[in-house]
Residue frames relative to the residue before (quaternion, step in Angstrom):
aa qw qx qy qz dx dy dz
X 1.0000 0.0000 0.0000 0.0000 0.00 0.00 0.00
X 0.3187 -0.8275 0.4421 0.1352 3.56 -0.88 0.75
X 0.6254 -0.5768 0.1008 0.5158 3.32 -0.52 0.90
X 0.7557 0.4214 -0.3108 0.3935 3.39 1.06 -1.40
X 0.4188 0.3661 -0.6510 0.5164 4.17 0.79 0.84
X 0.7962 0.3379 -0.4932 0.0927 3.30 -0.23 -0.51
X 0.1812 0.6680 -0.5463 0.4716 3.52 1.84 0.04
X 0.7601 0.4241 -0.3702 0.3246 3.46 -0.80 -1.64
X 0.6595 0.5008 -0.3408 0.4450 3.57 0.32 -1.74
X 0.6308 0.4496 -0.3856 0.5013 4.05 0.37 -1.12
X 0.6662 0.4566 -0.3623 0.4653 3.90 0.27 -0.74
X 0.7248 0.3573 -0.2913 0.5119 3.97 0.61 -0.64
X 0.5006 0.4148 -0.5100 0.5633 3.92 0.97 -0.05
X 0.6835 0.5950 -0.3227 0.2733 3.74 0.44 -0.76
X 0.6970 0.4253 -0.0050 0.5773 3.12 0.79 -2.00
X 0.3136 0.7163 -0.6188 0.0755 3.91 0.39 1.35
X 0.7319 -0.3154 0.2529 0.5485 3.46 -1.18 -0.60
X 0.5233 0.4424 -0.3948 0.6121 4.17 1.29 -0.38
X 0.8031 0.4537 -0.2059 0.3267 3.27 -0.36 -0.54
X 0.5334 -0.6193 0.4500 0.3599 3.45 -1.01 0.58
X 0.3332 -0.7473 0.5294 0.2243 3.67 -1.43 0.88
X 0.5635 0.2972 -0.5197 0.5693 3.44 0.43 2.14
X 0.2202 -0.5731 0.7706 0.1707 3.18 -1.77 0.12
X 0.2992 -0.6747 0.6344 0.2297 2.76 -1.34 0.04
X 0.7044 -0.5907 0.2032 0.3371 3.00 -1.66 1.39
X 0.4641 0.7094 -0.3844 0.3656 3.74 1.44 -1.02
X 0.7833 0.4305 -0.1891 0.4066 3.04 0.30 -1.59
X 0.5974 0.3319 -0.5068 0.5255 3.90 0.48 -0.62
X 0.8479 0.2650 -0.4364 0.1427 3.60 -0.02 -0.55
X 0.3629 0.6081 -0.5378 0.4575 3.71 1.12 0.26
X 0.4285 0.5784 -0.5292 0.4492 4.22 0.80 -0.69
X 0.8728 0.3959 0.0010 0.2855 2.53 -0.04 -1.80
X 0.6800 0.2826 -0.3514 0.5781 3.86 0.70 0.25
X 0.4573 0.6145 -0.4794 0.4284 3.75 0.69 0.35
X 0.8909 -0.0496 0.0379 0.4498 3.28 0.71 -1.33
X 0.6783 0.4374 -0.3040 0.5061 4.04 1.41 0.44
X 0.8627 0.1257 0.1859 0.4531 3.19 0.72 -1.37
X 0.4955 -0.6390 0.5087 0.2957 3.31 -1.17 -0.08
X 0.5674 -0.7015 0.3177 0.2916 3.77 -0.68 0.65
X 0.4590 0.5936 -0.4242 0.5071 3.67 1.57 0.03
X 0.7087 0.4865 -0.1633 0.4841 3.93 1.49 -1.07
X 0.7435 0.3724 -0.3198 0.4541 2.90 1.29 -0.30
X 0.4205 0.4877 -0.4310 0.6321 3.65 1.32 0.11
X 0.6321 0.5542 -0.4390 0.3171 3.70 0.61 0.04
X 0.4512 0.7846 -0.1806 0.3849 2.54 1.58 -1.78
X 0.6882 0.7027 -0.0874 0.1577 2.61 0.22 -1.81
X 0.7232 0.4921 0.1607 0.4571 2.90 0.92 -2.21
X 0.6254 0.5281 -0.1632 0.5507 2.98 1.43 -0.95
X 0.6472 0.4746 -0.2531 0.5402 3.77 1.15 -1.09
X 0.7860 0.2185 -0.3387 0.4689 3.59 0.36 -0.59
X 0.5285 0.6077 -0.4663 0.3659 4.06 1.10 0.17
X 0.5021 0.5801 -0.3077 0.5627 3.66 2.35 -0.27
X 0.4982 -0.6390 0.5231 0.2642 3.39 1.03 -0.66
X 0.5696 0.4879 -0.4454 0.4890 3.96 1.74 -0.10
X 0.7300 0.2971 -0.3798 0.4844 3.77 0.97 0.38
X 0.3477 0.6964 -0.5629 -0.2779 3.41 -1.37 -0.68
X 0.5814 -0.6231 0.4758 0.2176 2.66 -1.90 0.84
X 0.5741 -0.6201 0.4942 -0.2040 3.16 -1.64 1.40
X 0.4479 -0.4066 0.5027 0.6175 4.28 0.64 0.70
X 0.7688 -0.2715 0.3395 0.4690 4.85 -0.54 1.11
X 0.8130 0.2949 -0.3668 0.3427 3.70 0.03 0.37
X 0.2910 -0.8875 0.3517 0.0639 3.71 -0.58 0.55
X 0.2762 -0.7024 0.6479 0.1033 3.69 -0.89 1.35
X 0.5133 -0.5518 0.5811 0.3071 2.80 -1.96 0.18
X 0.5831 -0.6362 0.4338 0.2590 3.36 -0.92 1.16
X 0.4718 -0.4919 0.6714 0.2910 3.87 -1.80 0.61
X 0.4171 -0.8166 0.3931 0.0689 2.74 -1.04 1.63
X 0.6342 0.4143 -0.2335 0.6096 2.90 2.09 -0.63
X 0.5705 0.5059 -0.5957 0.2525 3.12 0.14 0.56
């Protein structure tokens, strides 16, 4: 799995039916430099998921992208 699925996957554990449908960019990257990466890769990550179209971003916070679109 590459970093920028595992962004997405962390957004869809996030973004349930309790929970609000964004995160916020802070939070995926603290996830993510605790235990994969560093926080320059994970702002990559990032960037990289919603330049696929499996994120977008949201006034800094992020959904999981329409799949059909």
């Amino acid at each position: 799995m590459t970093l920028s699925e595992r962004v997405v996957r962390i957004v869809e554990l996030q973004t349930t039916t309790k929970q609000r449908d964004t995160v916020a960019e802070h939070v995926l990257v603290r996830i993510l430099s605790r235990s994969i990466t560093d926080p320059d890769s994970a702002r990559d990550a990032i960037a990289t998921a919603v330049a696929d179209g499996r994120l977008v971003e949201r006034d800094g916070r992020y959904a999981v992208g329409d799949p059909s679109s």
